[in-house]
LOMAR-989218 format. One record per residue (C-alpha): residue in one letter; x, y, z. Coordinates in Angstrom, 3 decimals. Layout:
N
<'A'; <X; Y; Z>>
...
END
This chain:
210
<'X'; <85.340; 84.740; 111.512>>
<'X'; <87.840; 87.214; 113.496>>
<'X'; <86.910; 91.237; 112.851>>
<'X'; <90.496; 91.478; 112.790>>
<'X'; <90.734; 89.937; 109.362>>
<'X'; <91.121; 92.630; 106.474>>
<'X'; <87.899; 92.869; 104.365>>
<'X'; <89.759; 91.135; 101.142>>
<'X'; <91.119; 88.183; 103.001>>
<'X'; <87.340; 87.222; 104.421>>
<'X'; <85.704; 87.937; 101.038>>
<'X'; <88.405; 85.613; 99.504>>
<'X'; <87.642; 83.027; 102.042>>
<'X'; <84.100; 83.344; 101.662>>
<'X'; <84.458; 83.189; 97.594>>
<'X'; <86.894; 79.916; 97.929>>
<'X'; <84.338; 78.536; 100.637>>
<'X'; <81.083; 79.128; 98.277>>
<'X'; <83.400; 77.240; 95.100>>
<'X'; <84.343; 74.232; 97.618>>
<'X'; <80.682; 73.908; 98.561>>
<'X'; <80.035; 73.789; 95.087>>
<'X'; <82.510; 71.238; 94.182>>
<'X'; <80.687; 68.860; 96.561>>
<'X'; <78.711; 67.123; 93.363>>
<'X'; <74.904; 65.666; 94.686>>
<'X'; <75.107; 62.878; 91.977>>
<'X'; <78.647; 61.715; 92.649>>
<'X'; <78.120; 61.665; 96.472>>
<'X'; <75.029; 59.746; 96.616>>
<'X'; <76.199; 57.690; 93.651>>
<'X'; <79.447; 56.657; 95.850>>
<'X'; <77.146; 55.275; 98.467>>
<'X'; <75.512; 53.400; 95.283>>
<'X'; <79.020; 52.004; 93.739>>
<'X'; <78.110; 53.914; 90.285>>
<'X'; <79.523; 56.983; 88.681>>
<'X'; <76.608; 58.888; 86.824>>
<'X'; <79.376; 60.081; 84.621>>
<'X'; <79.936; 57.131; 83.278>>
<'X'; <75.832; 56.575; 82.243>>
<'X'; <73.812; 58.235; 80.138>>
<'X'; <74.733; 61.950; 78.675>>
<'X'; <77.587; 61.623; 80.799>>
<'X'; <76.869; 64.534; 82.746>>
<'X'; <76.941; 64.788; 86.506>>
<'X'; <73.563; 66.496; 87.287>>
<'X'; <70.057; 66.080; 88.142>>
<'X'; <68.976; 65.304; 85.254>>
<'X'; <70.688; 62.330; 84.212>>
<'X'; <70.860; 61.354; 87.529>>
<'X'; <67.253; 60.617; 86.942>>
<'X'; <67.292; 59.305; 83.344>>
<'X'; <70.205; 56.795; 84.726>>
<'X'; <69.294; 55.899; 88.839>>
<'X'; <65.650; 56.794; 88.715>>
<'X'; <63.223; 59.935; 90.776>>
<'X'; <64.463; 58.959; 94.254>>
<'X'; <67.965; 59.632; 93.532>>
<'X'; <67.411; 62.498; 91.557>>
<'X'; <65.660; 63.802; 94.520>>
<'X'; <68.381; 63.397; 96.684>>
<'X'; <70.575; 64.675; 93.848>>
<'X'; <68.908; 68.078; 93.398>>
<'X'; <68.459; 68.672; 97.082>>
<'X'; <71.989; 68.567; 97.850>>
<'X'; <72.852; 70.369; 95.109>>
<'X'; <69.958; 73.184; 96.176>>
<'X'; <71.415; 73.137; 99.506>>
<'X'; <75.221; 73.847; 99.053>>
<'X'; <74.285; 77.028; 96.743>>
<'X'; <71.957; 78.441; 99.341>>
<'X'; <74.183; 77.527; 101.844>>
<'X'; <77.256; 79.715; 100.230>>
<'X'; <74.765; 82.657; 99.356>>
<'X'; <73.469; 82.399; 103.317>>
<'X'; <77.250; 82.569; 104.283>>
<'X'; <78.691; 85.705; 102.113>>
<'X'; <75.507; 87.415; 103.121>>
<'X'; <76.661; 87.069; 107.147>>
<'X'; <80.546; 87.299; 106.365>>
<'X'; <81.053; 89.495; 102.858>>
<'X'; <77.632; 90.917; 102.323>>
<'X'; <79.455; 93.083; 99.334>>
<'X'; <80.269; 89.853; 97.516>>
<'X'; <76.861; 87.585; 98.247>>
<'X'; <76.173; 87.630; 94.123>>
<'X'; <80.132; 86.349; 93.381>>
<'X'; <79.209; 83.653; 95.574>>
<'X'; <76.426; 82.648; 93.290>>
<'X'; <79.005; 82.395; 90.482>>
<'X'; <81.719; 80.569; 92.796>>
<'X'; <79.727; 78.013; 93.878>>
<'X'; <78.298; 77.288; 90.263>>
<'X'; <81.467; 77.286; 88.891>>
<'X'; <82.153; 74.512; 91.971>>
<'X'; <79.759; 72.531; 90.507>>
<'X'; <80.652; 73.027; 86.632>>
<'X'; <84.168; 71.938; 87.922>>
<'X'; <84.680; 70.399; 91.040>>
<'X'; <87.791; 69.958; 92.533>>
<'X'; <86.795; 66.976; 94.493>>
<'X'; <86.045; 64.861; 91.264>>
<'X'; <88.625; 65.770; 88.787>>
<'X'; <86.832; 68.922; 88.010>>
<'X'; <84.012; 66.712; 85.956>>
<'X'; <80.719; 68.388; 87.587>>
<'X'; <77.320; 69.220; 86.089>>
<'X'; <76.119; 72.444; 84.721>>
<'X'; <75.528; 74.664; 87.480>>
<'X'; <71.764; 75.283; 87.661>>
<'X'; <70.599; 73.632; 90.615>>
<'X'; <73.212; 75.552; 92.510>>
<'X'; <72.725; 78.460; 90.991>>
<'X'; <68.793; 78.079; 91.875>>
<'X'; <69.847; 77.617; 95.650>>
<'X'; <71.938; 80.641; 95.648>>
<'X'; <68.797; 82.486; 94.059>>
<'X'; <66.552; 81.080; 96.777>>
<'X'; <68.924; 83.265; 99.463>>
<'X'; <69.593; 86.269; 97.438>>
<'X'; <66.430; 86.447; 95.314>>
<'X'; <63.625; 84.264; 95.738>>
<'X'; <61.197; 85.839; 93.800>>
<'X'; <63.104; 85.311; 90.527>>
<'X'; <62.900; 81.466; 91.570>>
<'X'; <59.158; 81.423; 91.385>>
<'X'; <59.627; 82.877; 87.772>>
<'X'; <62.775; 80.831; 86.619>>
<'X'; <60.763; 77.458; 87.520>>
<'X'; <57.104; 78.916; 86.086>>
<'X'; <59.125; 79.482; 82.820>>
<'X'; <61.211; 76.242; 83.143>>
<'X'; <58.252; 74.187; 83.947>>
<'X'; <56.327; 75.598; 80.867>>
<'X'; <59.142; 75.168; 78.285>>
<'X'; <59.513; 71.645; 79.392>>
<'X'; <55.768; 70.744; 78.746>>
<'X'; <55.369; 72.492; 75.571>>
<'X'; <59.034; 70.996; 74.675>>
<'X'; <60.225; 68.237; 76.505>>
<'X'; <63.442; 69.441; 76.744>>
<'X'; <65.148; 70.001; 79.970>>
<'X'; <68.177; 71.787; 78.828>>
<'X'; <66.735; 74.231; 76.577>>
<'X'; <63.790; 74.613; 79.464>>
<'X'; <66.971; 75.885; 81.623>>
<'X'; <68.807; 77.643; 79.198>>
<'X'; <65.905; 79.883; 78.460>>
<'X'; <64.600; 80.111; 81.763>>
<'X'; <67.848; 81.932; 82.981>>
<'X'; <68.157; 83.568; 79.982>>
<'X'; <64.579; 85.419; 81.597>>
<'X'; <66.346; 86.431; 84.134>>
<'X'; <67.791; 89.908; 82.954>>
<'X'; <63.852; 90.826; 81.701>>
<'X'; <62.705; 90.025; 85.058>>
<'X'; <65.757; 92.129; 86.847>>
<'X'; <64.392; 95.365; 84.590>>
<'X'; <60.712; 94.444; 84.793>>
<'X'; <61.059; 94.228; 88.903>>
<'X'; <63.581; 96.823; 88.467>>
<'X'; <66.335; 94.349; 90.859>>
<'X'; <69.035; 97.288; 90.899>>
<'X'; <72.618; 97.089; 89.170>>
<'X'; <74.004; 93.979; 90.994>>
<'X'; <71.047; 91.819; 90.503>>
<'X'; <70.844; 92.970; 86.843>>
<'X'; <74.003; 92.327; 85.959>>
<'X'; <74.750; 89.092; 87.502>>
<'X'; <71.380; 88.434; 85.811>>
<'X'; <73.020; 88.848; 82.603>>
<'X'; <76.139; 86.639; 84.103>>
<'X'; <74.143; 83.982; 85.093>>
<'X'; <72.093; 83.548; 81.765>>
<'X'; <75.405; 83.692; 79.856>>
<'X'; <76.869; 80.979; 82.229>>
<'X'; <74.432; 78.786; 81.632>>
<'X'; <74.381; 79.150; 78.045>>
<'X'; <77.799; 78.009; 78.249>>
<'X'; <77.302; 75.137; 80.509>>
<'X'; <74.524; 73.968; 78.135>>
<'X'; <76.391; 74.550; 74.950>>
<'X'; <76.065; 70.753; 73.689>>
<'X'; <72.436; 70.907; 74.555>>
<'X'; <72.066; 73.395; 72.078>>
<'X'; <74.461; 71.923; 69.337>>
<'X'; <71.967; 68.486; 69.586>>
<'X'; <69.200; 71.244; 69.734>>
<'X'; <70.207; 72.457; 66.013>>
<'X'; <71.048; 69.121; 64.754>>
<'X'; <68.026; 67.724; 65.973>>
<'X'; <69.164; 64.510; 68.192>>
<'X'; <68.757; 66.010; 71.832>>
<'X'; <67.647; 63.535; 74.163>>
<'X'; <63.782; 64.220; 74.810>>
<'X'; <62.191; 63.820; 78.025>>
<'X'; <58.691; 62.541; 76.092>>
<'X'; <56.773; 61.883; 79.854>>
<'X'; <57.190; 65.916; 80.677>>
<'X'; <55.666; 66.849; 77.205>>
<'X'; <52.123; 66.924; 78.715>>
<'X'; <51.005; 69.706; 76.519>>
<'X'; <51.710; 67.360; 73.574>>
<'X'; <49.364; 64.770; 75.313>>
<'X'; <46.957; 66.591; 76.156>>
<'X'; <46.547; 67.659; 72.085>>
<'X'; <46.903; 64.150; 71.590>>
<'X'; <43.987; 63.130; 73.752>>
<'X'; <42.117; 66.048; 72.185>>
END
């Protein structure tokens, strides 16, 4: 990008770049090459998870690694261009995926984007996100409330590692967004009919067997 540029112009480019990468949607562009529209199976939703529940692990796969990809990808880019606004870039290309102007701004929830972002700008958090996520889901079976509370970890971790102001903050941003994005998984949460993913709860097994 030209030096000549002044510094709010490239940030602004970088920011609309980040939400445009984020708008490309995993599910919908593999399920395009399929002939189906996740969106129209299942929960409805267009992210990894029903991917799975609706096309199966192999597709899911795919799913998540694209959608890994374009968040790391806009965090790798604002670091070389707008190093000043790497962490909005986290929240522009979630919000790209939330509502993506590619597909009628019908997306998914934003945590496998926001994950890839993480990956650039703070991998270590990853390795705690997906610890916690991975032991919600087996003591739960519940994927969204394994992601809602395993960003809502993040602002403990940002004090316990003691991240600094931007990563603490957008810590707090990033549990909050998520919380949002997951809002109906909690509503079926308190009434008691979200969809269980019974094959994850291996802790629950394992007592069984016992």
């Amino acid at each position: 990008m030209p030096a000549s540029l002044p510094p709010a112009l490239v940030a602004a480019l970088v920011l609309l770049a980040a939400y445009l990468l984020g708008s490309l949607s995993g599910s919908l562009l593999l399920g395009r090459l399929r002939g189906v529209d996740v969106r129209t199976q299942g929960s409805g939703n267009a992210g990894g998870t029903n991917a799975f529940r609706t096309q199966g692990a192999r597709f899911a796969l795919g799913v998540v690694a694209i959608d890994l990809g374009k968040g790391a990808l806009a965090a790798w880019l604002a670091l070389q261009l707008a190093p000043a606004w790497a962490w909005w870039s986290l929240l522009a290309v979630m919000a790209g995926h939330v509502w993506p102007v590619w597909h009628g701004f019908r997306g998914g929830k934003g945590a496998a984007a926001g994950v890839g972002a993480l990956l650039v700008l703070w991998p270590l958090a990853v390795a705690l996100l997906v610890g916690l996520w991975l032991l919600v889901l087996i003591a739960s079976g519940y994927v969204g409330l394994a992601t809602v509370l395993a960003a809502a970890s993040l602002p403990l971790w940002a004090w316990l590692l003691d991240a600094g102001a931007p990563a603490s903050g957008f810590a707090v941003a990033i549990a909050l967004f998520i919380a949002f994005t997951h809002r109906e998984n909690l509503r079926r949460l308190w009434r008691g009919n979200e969809l269980r993913f019974e094959r994850a709860r291996l802790l629950h097994r394992w007592r069984g067997r016992a």
